[in-house]
C-alpha positions in Angstrom: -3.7 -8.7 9.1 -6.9 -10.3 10.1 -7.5 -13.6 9.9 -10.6 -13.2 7.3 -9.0 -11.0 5.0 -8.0 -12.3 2.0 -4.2 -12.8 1.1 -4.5 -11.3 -2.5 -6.8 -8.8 -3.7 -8.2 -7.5 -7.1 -9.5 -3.8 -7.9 -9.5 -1.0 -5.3 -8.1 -1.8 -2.0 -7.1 0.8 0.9 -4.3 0.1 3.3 -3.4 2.0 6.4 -0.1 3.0 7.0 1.9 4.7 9.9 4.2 7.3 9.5 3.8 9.1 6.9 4.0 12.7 7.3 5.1 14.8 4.5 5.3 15.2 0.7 8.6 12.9 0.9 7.0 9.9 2.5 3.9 10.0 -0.2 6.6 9.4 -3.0 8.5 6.8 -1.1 5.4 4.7 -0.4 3.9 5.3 -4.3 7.1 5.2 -5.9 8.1 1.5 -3.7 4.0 0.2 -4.4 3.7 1.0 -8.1 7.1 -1.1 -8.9 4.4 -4.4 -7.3 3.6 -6.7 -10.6 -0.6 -5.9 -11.1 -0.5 -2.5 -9.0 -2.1 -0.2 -11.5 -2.6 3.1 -9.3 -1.8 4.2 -5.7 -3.1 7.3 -4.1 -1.1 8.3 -0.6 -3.7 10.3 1.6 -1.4 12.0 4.1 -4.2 13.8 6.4 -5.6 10.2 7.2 -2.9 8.2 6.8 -4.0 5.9 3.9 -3.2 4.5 0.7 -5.5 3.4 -2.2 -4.4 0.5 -3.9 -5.9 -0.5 -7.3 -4.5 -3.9 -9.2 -5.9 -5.2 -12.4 -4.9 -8.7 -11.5 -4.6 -10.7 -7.7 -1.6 -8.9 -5.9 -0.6 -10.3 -2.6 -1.1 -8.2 0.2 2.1 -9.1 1.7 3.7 -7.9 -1.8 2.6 -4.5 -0.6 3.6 -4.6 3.1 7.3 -5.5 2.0 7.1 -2.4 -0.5 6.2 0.0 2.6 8.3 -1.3 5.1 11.2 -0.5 1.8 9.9 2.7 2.0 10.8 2.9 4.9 6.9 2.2 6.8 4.6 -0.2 8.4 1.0 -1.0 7.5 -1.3 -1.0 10.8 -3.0 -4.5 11.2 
């Protein structure tokens, strides 16, 4: 993570995350992110290798790197 990004965020935030390739990894990554206390929604894109995150209080972005490396992933810095 860079340095001048924030350690929680708020709202609608999109993560990059390496890996994932089929129908399989889209429901380990939302199934392991929507368990995160304040994640209200997460959209997997598989073409570009993203994933929405939107939380309706702070959630700590290092909340949601453990929850994809469960799933069995990485976020890219």
């Amino acid at each position: 993570m860079l340095s001048g990004t924030p350690r929680t965020f708020i709202g609608s935030t999109t993560f990059q995350v390496s890996g994932m390739t089929c129908a399989h990894c889209q429901r380990a990554v939302t199934e392991e992110i929507v368990a995160v206390a304040g994640v209200e929604t997460v959209t997997v894109d598989l073409a570009s290798g993203t994933v929405t995150v939107t939380a309706d209080r702070p959630v700590d972005r290092a909340d949601i790197a453990a929850a994809v490396d469960e799933a069995g992933y990485a976020l890219v810095p």
